[in-house]
TIMI-2910 file (N, C-alpha, C, CB; in pm, 1 decimal, decimal comma, always signed):
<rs>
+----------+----------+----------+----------+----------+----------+----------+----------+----------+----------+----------+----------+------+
!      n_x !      n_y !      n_z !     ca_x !     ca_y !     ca_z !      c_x !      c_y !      c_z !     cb_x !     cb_y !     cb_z ! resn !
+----------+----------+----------+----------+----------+----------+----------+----------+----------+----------+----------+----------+------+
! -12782,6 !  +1180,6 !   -881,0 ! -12805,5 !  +1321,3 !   -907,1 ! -12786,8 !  +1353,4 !  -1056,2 ! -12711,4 !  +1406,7 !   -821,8 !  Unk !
! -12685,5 !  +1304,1 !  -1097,5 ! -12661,2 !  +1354,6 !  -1235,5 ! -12759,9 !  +1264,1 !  -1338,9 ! -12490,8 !  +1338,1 !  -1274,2 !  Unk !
! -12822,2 !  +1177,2 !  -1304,5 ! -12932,0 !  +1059,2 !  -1392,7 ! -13055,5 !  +1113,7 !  -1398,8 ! -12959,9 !   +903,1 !  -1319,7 !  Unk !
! -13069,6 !  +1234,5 !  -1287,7 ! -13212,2 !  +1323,9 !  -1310,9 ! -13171,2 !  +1437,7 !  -1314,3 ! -13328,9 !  +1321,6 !  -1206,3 !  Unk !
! -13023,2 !  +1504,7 !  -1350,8 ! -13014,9 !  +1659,1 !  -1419,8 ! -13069,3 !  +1604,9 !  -1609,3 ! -12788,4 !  +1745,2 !  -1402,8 !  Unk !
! -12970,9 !  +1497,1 !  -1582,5 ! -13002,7 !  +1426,7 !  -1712,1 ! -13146,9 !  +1428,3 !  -1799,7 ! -12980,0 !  +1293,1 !  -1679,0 !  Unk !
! -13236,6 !  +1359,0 !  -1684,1 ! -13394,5 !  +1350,3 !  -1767,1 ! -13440,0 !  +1491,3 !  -1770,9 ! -13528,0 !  +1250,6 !  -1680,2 !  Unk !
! -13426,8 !  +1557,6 !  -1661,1 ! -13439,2 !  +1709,7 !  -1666,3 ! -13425,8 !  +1810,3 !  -1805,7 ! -13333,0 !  +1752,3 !  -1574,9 !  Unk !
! -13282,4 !  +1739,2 !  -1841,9 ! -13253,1 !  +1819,4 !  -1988,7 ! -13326,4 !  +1728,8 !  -2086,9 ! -13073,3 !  +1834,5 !  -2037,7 !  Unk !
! -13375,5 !  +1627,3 !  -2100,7 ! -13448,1 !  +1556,7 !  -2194,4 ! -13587,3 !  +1594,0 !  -2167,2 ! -13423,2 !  +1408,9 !  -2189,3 !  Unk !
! -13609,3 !  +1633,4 !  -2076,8 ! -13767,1 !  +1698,7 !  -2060,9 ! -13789,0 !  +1834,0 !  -2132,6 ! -13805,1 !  +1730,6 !  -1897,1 !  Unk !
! -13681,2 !  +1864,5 !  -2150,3 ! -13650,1 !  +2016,4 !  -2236,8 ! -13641,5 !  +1987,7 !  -2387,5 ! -13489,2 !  +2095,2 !  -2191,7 !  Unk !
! -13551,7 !  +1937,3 !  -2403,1 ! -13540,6 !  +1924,5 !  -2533,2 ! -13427,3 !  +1805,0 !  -2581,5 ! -13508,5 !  +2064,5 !  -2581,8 !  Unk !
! -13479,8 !  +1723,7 !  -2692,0 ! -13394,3 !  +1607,8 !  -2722,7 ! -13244,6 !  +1633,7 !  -2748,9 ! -13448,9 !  +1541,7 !  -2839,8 !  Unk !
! -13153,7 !  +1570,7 !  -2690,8 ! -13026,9 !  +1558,3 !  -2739,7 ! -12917,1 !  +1472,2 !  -2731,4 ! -12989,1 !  +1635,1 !  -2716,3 !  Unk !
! -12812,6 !  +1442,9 !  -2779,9 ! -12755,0 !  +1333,0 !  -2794,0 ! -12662,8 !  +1324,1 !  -2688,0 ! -12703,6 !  +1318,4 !  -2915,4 !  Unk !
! -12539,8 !  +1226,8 !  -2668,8 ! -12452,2 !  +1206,4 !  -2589,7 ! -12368,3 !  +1343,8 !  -2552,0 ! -12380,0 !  +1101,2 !  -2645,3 !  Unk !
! -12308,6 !  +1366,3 !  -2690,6 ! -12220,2 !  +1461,3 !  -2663,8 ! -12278,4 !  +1599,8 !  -2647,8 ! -12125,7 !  +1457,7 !  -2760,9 !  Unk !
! -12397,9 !  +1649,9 !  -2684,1 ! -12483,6 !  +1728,7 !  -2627,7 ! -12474,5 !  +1742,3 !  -2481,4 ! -12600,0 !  +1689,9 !  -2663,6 !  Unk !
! -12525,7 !  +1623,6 !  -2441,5 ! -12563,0 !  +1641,4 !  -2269,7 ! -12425,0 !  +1648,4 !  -2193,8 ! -12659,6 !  +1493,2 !  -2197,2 !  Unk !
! -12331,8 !  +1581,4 !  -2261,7 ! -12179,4 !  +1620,5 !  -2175,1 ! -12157,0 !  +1754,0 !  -2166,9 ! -12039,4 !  +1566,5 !  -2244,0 !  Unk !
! -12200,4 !  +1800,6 !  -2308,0 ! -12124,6 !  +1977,8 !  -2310,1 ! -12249,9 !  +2050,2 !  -2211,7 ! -12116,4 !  +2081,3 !  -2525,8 !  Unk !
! -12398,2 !  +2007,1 !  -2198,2 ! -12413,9 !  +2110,6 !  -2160,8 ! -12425,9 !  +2075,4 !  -2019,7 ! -12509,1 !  +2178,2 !  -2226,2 !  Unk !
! -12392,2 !  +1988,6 !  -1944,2 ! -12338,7 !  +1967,5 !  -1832,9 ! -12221,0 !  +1933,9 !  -1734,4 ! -12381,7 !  +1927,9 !  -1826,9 !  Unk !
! -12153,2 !  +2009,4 !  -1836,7 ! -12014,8 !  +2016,3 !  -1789,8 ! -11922,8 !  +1851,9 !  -1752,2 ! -12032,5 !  +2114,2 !  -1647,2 !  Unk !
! -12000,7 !  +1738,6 !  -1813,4 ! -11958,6 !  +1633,0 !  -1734,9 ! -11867,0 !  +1522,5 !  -1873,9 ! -12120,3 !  +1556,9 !  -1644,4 !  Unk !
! -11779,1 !  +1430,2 !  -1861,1 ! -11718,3 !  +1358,7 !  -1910,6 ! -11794,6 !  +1291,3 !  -2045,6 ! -11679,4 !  +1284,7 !  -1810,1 !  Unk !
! -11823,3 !  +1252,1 !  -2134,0 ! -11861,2 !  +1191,9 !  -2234,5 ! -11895,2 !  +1056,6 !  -2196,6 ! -11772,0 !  +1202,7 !  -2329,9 !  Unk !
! -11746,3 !   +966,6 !  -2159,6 ! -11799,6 !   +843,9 !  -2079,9 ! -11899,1 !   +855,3 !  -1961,8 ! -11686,4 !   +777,6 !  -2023,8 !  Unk !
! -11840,3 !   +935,5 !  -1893,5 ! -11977,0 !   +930,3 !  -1758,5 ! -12148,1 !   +929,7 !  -1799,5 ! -11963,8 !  +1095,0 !  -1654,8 !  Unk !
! -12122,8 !  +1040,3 !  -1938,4 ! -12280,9 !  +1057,1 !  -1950,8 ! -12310,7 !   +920,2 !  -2029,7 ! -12337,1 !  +1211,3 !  -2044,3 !  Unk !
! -12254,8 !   +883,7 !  -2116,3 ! -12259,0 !   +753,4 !  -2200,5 ! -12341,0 !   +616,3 !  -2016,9 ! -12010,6 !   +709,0 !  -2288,7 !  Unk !
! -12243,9 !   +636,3 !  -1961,2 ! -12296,4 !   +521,4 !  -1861,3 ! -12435,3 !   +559,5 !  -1838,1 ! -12213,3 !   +509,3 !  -1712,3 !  Unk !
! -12456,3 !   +676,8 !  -1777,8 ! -12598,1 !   +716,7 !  -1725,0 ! -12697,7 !   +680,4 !  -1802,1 ! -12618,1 !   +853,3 !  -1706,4 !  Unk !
! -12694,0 !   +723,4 !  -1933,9 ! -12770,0 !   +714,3 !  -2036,8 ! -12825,9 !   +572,5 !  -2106,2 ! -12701,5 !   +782,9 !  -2117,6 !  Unk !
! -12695,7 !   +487,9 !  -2063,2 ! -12732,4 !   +339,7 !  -2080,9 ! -12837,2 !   +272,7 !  -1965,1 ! -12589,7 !   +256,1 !  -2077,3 !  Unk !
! -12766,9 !   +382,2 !  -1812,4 ! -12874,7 !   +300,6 !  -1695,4 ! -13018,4 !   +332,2 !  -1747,4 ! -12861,5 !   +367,7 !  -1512,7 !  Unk !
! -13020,5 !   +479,7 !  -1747,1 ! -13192,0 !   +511,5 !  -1810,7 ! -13247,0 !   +480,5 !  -1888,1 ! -13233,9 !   +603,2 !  -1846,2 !  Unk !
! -13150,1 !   +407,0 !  -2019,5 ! -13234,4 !   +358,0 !  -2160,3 ! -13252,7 !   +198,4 !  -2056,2 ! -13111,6 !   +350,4 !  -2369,7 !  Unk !
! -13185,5 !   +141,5 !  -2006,1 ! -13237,9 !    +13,1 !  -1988,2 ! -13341,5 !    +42,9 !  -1871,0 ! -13120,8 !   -100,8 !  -1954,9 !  Unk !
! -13360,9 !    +79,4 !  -1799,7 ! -13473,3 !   +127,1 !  -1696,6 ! -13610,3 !   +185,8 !  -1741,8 ! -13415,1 !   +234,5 !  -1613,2 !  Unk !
! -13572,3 !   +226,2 !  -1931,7 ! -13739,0 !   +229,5 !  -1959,1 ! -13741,6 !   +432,0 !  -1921,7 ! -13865,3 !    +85,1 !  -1798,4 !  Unk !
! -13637,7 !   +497,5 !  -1856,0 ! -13624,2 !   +683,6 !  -1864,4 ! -13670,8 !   +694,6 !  -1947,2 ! -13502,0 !   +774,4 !  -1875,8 !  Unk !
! -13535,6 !   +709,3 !  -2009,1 ! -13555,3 !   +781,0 !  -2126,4 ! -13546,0 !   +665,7 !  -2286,2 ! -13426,0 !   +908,7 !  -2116,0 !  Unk !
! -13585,1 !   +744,3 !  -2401,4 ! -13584,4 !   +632,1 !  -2536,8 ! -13539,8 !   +722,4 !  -2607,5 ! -13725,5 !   +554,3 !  -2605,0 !  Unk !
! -13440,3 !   +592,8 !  -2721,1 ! -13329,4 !   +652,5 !  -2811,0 ! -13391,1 !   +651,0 !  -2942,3 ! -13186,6 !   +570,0 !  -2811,6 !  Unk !
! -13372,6 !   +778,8 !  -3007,6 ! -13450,8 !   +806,9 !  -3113,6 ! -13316,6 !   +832,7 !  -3262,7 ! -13559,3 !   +959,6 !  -3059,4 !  Unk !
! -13347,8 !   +725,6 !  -3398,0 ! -13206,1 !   +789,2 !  -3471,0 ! -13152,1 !   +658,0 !  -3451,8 ! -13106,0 !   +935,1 !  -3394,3 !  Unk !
! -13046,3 !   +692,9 !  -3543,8 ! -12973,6 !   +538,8 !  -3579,1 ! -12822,1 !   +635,6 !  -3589,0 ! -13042,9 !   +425,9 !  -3770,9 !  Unk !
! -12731,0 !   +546,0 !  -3577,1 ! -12587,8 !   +588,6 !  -3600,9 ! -12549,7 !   +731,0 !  -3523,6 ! -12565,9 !   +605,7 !  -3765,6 !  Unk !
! -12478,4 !   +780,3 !  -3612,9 ! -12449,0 !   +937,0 !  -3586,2 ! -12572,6 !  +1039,5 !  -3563,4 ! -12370,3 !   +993,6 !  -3713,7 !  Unk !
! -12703,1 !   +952,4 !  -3550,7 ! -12797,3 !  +1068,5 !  -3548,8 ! -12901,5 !  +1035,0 !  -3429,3 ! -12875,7 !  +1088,1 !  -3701,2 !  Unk !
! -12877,5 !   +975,1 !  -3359,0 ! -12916,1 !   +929,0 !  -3263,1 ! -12917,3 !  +1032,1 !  -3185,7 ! -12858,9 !   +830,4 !  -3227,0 !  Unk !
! -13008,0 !  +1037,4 !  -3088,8 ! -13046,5 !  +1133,0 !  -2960,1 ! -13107,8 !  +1057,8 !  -2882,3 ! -13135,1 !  +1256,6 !  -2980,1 !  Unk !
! -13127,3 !  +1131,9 !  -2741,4 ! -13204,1 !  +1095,6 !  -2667,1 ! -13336,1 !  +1136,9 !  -2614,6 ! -13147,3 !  +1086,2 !  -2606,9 !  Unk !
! -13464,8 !  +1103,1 !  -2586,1 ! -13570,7 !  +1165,2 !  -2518,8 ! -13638,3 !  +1142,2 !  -2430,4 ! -13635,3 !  +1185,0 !  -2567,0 !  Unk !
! -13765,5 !  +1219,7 !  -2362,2 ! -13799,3 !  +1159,3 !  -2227,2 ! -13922,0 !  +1098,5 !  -2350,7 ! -13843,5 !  +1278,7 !  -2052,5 !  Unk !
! -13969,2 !   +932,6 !  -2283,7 ! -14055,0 !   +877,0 !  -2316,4 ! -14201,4 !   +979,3 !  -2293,9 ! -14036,7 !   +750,8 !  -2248,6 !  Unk !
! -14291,0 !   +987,9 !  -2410,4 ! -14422,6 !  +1042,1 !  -2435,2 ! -14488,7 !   +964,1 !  -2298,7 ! -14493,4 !  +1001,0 !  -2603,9 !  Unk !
! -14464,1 !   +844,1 !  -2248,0 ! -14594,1 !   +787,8 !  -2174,1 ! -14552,7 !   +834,6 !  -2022,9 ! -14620,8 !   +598,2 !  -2192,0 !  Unk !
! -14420,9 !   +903,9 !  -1983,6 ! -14370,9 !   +957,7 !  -1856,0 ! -14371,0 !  +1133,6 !  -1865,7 ! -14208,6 !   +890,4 !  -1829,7 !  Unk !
! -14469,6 !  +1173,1 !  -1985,9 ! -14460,9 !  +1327,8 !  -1944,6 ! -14601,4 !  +1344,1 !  -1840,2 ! -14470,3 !  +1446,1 !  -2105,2 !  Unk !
+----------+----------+----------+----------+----------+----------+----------+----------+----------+----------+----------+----------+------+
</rs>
């Protein structure tokens, strides 16, 4: 459930780790895990290097 509120908010608009924790009320680590299942599953793609990194829904799954 929370791995597709997740793409949900990346279908909206790009944002990073600590973004998606705050605006889903959920743990930092928790979203960190999710975010690793979906980047390796090909979800979502990480855009940014270091501290500037975000996340988005892949162009070829809109």
């Amino acid at each position: 459930m929370n791995r597709l509120k997740i793409i949900s908010k990346l279908k909206e608009n790009p944002l990073n780790t600590n973004q998606l924790a705050k605006e889903m009320g959920l743990d930092y680590k928790a979203i960190q895990h999710h975010v690793r299942v979906l980047e390796k599953n090909n979800m979502i793609i990480k855009v940014g290097e270091k501290y500037g990194i975000h996340f988005s829904f892949p162009p070829f799954l809109k």
